[in-house]
DODRENMI-899993 format. One record per residue: residue in one letter; x negated, y negated, z negated of N, C-alpha, C in turn. Coordinates in steps of 0.2 Angstrom, whole numbers, plus 5000, padded with zeros to 4 digits. Example, Ala and Ser with C-alpha at 12.3 -4.5 7.8 and 13.67 -1.06 7.14 Angstrom:
2
A493450284961493850224961493450164961;S493650114965493250054964493650004961;
//
This chain:
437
X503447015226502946985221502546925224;X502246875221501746825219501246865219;X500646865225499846895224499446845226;X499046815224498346785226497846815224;X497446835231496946875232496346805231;X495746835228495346785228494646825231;X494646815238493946825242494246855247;X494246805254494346845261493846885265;X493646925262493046985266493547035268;X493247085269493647135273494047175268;X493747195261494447215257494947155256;X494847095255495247035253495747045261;X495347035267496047045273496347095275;X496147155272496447215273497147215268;X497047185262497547195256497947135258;X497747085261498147025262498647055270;X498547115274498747115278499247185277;X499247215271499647245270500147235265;X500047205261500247175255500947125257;X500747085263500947035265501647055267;X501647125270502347145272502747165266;X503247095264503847095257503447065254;X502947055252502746985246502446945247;X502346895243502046815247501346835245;X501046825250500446825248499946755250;X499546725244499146665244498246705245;X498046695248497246725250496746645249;X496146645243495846595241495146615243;X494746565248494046575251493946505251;X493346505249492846435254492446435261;X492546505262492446505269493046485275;X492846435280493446395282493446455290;X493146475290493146545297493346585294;X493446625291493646685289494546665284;X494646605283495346575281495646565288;X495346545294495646535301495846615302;X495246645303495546715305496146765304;X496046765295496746765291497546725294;X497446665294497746625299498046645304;X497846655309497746675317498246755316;X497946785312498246855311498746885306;X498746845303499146865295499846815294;X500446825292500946785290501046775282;X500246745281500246735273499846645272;X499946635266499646565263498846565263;X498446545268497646555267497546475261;X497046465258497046415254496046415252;X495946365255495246345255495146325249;X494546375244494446325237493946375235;X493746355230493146375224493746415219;X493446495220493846535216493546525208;X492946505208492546465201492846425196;X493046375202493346305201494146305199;X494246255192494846285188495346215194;X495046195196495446145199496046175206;X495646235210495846275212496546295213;X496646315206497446355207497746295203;X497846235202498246165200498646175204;X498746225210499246205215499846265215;X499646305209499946375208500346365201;X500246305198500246315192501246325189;X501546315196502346315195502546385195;X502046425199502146515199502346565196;X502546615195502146655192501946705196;X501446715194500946755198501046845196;X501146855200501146935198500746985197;X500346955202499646995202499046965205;X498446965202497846905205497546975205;X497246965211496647025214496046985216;X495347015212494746965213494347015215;X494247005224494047045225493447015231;X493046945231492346935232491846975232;X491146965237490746995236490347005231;X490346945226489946935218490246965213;X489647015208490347025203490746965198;X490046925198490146885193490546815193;X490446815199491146775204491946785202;X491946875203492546895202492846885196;X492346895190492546905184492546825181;X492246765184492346725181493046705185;X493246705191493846685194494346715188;X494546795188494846805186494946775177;X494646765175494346705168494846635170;X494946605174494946545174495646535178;X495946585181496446585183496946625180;X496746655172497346685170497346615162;X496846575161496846535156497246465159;X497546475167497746415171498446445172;X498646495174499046525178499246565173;X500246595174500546655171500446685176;X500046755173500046805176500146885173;X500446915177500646985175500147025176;X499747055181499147085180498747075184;X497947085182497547075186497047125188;X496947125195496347185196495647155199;X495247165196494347155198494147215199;X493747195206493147235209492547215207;X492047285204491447235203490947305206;X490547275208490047315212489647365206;X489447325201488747355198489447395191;X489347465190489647505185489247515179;X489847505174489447495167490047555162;X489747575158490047625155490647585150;X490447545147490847515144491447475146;X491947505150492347455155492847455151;X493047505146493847475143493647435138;X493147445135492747365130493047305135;X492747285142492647235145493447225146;X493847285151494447265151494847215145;X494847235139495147225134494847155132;X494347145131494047085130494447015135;X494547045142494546995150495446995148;X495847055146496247045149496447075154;X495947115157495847135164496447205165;X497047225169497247265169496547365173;X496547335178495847375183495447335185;X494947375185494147355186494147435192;X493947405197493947455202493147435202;X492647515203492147495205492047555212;X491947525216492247575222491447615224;X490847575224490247595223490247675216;X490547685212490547725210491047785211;X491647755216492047805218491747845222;X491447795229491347815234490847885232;X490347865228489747925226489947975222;X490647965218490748015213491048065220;X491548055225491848075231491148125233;X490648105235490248145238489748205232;X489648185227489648225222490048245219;X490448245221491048305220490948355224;X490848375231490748415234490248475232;X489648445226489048525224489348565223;X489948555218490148595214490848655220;X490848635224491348675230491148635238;X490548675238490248665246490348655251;X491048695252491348705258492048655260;X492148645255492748565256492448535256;X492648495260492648425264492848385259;X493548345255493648325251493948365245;X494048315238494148355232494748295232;X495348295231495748255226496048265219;X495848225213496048255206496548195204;X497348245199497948205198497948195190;X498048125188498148125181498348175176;X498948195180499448255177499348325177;X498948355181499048425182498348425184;X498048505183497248525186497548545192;X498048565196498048575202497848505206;X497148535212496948505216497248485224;X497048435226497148425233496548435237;X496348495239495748505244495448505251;X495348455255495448495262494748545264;X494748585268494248625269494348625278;X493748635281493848635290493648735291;X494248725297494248815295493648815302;X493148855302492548885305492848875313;X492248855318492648875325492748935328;X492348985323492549065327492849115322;X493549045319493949085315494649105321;X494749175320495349205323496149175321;X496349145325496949105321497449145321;X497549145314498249185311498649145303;X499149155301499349115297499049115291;X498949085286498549105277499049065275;X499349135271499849135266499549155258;X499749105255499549135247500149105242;X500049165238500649125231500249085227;X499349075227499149045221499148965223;X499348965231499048855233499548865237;X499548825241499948785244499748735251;X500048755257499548705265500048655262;X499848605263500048525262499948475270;X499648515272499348455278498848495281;X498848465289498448485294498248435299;X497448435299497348375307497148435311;X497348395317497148465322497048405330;X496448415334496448375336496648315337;X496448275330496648205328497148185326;X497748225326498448235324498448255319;X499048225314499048245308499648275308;X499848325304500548355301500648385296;X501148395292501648445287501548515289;X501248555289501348635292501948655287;X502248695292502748745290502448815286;X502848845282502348885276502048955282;X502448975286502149025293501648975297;X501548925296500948905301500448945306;X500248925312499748975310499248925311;X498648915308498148885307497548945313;X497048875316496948865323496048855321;X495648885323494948855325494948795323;X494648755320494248685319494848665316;X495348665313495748595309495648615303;X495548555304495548515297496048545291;X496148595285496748605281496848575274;X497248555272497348525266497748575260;X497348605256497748645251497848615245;X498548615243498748595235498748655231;X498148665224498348715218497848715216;X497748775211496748775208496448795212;X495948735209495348755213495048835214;X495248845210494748945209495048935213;X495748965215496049015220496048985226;X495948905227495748885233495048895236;X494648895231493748895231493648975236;X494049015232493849125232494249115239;X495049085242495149095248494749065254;X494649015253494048975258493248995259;X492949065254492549055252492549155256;X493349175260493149235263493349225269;X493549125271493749115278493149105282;X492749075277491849045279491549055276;X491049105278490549155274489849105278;X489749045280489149035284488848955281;X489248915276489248885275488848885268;X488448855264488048875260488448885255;X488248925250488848935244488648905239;X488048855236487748805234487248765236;X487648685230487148655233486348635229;X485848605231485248625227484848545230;X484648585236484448525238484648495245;X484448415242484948345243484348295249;X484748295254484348225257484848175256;X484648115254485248055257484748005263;X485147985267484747925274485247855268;X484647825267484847745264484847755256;X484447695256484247685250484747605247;X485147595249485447545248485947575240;X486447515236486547535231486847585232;X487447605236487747675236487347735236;X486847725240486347775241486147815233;X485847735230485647745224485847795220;X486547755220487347795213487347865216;X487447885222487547945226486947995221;X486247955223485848005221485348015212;X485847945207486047955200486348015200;X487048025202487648075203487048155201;X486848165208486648195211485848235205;X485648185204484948185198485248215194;X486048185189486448215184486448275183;X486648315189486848385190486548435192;X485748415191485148455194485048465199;X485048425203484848445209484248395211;X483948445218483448405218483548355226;X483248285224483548245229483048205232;X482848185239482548135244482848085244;X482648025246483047995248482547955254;X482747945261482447925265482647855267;X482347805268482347705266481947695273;X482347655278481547625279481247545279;X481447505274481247465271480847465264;X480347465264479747475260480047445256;X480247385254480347345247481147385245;X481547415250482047445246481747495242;X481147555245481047625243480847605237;X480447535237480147525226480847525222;X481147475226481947475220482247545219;X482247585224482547655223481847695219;X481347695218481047695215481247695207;X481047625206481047595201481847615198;X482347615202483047635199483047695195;X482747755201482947825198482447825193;X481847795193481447805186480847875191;X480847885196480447925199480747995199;X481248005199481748055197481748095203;X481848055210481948075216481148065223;X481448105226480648095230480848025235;X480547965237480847905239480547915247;X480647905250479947915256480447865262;X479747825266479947765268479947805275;X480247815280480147825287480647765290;X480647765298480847715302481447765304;X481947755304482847775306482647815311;X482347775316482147785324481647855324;X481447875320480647935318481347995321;X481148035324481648105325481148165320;X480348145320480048185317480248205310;X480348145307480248135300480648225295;X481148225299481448305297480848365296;X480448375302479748425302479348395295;X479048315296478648295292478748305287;X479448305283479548285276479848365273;X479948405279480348475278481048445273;X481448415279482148415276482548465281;X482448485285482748555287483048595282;X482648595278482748655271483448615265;X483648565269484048535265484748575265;X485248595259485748605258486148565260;X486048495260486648445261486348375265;X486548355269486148285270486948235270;X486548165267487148135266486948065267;X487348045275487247965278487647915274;X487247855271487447835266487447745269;X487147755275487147655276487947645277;X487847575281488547515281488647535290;X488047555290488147555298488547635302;X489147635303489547695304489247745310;X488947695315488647715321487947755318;X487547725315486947765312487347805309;X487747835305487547855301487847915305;X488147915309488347975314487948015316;X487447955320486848005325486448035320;X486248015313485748025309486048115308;X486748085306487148155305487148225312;X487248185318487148255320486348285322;X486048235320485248265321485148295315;X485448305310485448355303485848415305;X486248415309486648465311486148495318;X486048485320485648485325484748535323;X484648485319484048535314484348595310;X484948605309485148675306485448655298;X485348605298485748575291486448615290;X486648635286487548665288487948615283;X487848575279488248535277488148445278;X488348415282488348345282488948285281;X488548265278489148195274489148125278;X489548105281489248035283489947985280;X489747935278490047875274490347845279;X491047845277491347785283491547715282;X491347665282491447615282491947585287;X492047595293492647555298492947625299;X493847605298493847645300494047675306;X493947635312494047645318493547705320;X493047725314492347785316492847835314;X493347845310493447905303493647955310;X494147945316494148005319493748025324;X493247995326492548015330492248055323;X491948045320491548085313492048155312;X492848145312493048215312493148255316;X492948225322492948275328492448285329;X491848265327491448285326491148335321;X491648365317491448425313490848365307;X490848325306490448295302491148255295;X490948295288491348275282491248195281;X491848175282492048105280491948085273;X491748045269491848015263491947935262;X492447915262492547825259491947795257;X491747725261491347695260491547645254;X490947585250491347565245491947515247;X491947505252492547435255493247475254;X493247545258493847565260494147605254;X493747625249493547645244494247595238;X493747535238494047475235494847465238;X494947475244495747455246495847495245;X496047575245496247615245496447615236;X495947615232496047605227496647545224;X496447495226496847435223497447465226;X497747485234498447495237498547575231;X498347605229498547645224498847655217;X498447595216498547565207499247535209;X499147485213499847425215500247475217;X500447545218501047585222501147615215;X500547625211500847685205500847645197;X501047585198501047515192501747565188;X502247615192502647645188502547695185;X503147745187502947815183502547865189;X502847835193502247875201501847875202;X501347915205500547925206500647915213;X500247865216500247875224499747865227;X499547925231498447925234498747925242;X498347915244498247935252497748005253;X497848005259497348085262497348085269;X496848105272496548115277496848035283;X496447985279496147945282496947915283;X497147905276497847875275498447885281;X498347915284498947945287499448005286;X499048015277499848075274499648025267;X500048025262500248005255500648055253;X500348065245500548125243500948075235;X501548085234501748045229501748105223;X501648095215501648115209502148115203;X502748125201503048085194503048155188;X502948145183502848185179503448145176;X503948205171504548185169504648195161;X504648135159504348145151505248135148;X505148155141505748175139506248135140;X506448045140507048015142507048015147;X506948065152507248065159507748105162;X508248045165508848075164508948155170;X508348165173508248225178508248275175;X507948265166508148345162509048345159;X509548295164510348325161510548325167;X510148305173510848345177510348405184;X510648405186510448455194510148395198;X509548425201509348355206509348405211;X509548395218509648395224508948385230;X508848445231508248455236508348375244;X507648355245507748325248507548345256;X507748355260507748395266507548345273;X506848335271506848295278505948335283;X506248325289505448365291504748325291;X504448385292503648335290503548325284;X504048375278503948315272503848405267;X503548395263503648465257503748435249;X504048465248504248435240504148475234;X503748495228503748535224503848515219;X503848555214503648535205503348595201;X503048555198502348585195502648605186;X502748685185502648685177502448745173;X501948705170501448755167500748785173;X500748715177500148725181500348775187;X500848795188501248835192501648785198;X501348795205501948785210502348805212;X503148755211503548805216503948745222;X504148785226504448725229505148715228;X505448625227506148615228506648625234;X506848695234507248725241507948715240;X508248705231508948705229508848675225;X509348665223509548635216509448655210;X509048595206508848625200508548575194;X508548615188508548545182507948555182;X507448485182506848495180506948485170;X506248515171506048505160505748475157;X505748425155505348395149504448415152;X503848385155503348405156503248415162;X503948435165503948445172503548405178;X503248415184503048365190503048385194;X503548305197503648345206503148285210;X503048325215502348325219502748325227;X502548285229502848285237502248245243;X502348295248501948265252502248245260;X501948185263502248185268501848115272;X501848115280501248065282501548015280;X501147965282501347875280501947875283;X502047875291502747845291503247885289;X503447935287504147975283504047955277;X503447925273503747905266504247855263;X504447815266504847775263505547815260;X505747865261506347895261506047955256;X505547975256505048015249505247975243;X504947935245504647875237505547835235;X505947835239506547815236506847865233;X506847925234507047985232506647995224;X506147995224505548015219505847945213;X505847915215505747835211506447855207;X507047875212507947885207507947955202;X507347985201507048065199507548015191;
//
C-alpha cells in the first residue's frame, strides 16, 4: 500500500516504523528534527511540509494513496489536513485522531468522508472504567461479534498452584515472569501470573471472584493522581457510573479547569506529587481504586506503589512508554494504554481488520487474538476445514455464544466465529490460515 502519515510525533513514528515493513510509506512534518530522526531510523519517505498547506501533496498527486493517516498533535490540524488532502489526492481511506471526543462522530465522519476518527483519550478512559463493573481484572477486551470476553485477571501470590479447568471460558494466555505464552488446557497456573480467559464474563467474573476473595468486590470510591485531559475523561466515565471521585492536580490553574470541566461533580484538591502526607490529609486510604493518570510513566509508578503501600488493594497506572509496561507488571500494578499507545494500537487494528478479520493485541502486544465471523457466502459452510496445528497457538469457533475448540475436521455454519490466539511472532501463519477460512 501507499500511506502518507501526516505528523511525525511518537504515534506518527511508531506507525511509520511498522507500517513501513511491505508498504511505502511517506511521513509529512514541518519539523525538520524529528524528519531526521525518522530518516536515521526508518527506511521510509520523510517529506518536510505544511500538512495545512494544499501545495503540500502537489508531489503526490501521480499516486494513489491508499490510506492517509492524520495523526498530529492538533485536532484541528488533523481534520483540516485530512480536508485538503483528499480534495487534492485519490484516496482510499482515511483515518484521524482527534484528541477532544464528541458524540456526533458518524454526523462528522460522513460529512469529512472520514473512514475512523480514533479518539484514543477516550479509549484509554473507557479501558480504565471498565474495570468498576469487574474489580478484580486487570484488563476487559470486548469483540464486535460475540458477548464472550477477553479478560486478564493476576492470580493472588498465596494462591496454591494447581490447574483451573472450566467448560464455561477458556486460558488463552499467560505472562509469567515477564514471558508471555499459549498454556496448554492442563496448565498449571503459578502464584502471581498474569491469566488471560476467553468467555462470559459471569462465568469468568464467579471463577475469579473464588481464586481472590481479598480484592474489593466493588468499586465506589475513586482517586485519580492528574488532572490533565485524560484525568478528566477517566473521571467524566467515572462521575457517569456513580461513583464518587477525587481527583489530585498539582497545578492550581489545572485543579479550576478540572473544576470547571466536571461542573463541581468531583472533589478537585491541589497537593504537590512530592506531599507523602496528602493520603492521611485528604483520607484517600479509604479509596477503592487509585488511578495514575500523568504522561510521566516514572511518576505514575511510585505514586502507585505509595497507594499500594497505604493499603489501597486496586491500583491503575497509565502507561505511556512502553519500555515501563513490564516493570508496572512485575510490579503487581494494572496496566492500562495511555492515549499515544492507545491511538497506534488502534489505528494498527483497524488497518489489520479493513477485511472480514478482527485483529487486537494483548498483553502489551506480544499475543494477538485474530476474529472472522462466517456469514452466508462463505465458502467454509460447503466444505470441511482442517484443524491448524501449530504450537503456542489455540484455535476455536464460537456458536450460539458457546466455545469449542478446532481439534478436527469440521463444517462451520452460517453465524459461525472462529477465534484464534497466538503471540506476535507465531501469527503470520494464523492470519493466512484465517483469512483462506
Amino acid at each position: 500500500m501507499n500511506i502518507i502519515i501526516a505528523g511525525a510525533g511518537q504515534v506518527g513514528f511508531n506507525l511509520a516504523r511498522t507500517l513501513s515493513v511491505g508498504h511505502n510509506v511517506t511521513i509529512i512534518d514541518r519539523n525538520e528534527k524529528a524528519l531526521h530522526r525518522i530518516q536515521e531510523s526508518l527506511d521510509i519517505l520523510p517529506f518536510q511540509g505544511d500538512v495545512e498547506n494544499s501545495q503540500t501533496y502537489e508531489s503526490f498527486k501521480n499516486l494513489k494513496i491508499d490510506l492517509f493517516i492524520a495523526v498530529t498533535n492538533i485536532d484541528n490540524v488533523n481534520l483540516i489536513a485530512t480536508m485538503i488532502a483528499d480534495s487534492i489526492l485519490e484516496i482510499d481511506k482515511t483515518f484521524v485522531r482527534l484528541q477532544k471526543y464528541f458524540k456526533d462522530v458518524f454526523v462528522i465522519k460522513e460529512k469529512l468522508g472520514v473512514d475512523e476518527i480514533i479518539f484514543p483519550t477516550r479509549i484509554a478512559s473507557k479501558s480504565v472504567a471498565s474495570l468498576l463493573g469487574y474489580p478484580r481484572a486487570n484488563n476487559i477486551k470486548l469483540f464486535k461479534y460475540t458477548k464472550n470476553k477477553l479478560i486478564s485477571f493476576r492470580i493472588p501470590k498465596d494462591f496454591q498452584a494447581k490447574e483451573i479447568i472450566s467448560h464455561d471460558f477458556i486460558k488463552v494466555g499467560v505472562e509469567r515472569d515477564k514471558d508471555f505464552f499459549i498454556p496448554k488446557d492442563d496448565e498449571v497456573i503459578m502464584p502471581n501470573d498474569l491469566i488471560y480467559f476467553f468467555g462470559l464474563e459471569e462465568h469468568i467474573k464467579s471463577a475469579c471472584e473464588q481464586i481472590d476473595d481479598t480484592s474489593p468486590s466493588k468499586m465506589q470510591n475513586c482517586v485519580i493522581y492528574g488532572g490533565d485531559e485524560l484525568g478528566i475523561s477517566i473521571a467524566r466515565l467515572l462521575l457517569e457510573a456513580g461513583k464518587t471521585v477525587k481527583v489530585i492536580e498539582k497545578s492550581l490553574e489545572v485543579c479550576e479547569v478540572v473544576e470547571s470541566e466536571l461542573a463541581g461533580e468531583a472533589t478537585v484538591i491541589n497537593a504537590k506529587y512530592s506531599a507523602h502526607d496528602v493520603f492521611e490529609e485528604e483520607n484517600l486510604n479509604n479509596a477503592d481504586i487509585f488511578i495514575a493518570t500523568t504522561q510521566n510513566d516514572e511518576f505514575n509508578i511510585i505514586k502507585c506503589l505509595e497507594a499500594k503501600e497505604k493499603g489501597i488493594k486496586k491500583i491503575v497506572a497509565v502507561n505511556n512508554d512502553m519500555e515501563y509496561y513490564n516493570l508496572m507488571h512485575s510490579l503487581g500494578i494494572v496496566v492500562t494504554r495511555g492515549p499515544k499507545i492507545s491511538a497506534y494500537n488502534k489505528i494498527m487494528e483497524e488497518i489489520a481488520s479493513q477485511g472480514v478479520v478482527i485483529q487486537k493485541s494483548f498483553c502489551g502486544s506480544k499475543a494477538l487474538v485474530l476474529m472472522r465471523k462466517i456469514f452466508k457466502a462463505s465458502k467454509s459452510t460447503t466444505k470441511e476445514i482442517k484443524p491448524l496445528k501449530l504450537n503456542n497457538t489455540k484455535i476455536y469457533y464460537i456458536r450460539e455464544e458457546i466455545v469449542f475448540p478446532i481439534d478436527e475436521k469440521i463444517l462451520l455454519q452460517e453465524n459461525d466465529i472462529v477465534v484464534a490466539f497466538a503471540t506476535t511472532k507465531d501469527m503470520p501463519k494464523i492470519k493466512q490460515w484465517i483469512y483462506e477460512l
